[in-house]
C-alpha positions, 0 to 999 in steps of 0.5 A: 897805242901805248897799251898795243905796244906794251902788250907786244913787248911782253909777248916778245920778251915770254918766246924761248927763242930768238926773235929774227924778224918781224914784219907789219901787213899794212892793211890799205883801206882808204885813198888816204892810206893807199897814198901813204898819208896813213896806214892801219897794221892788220897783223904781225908776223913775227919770226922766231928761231928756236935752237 
C-alpha cells in the first residue's frame, strides 16, 4: 500500500494543472465488503482542470 500511495503521489504531483477531485470506484465483491467491513478500490477517476 505505501509503494500505491507513493506512486499516486508522484503522479499527482507531474499533471500541469489543478487537481479538482478525486473519486475511488469501491469495488463490492464480497458480503463482507458489501456490508462495509471492507472495501477494495477498482480504479481513480481523478479530475484535473487545465487553464
Amino acid at each position: 500500500m505505501e509503494k500505491d500511495r507513493q506512486r499516486l503521489e508522484d503522479f499527482l504531483n507531474s499533471l500541469k494543472g489543478e487537481v479538482v477531485s478525486i473519486i475511488p470506484n469501491n469495488k463490492n465483491l464480497g458480503l463482507a465488503q458489501i456490508y462495509g467491513f471492507a472495501r477494495r478500490i477498482d480504479f481513480l477517476l481523478i479530475v484535473e482542470k487545465i487553464l
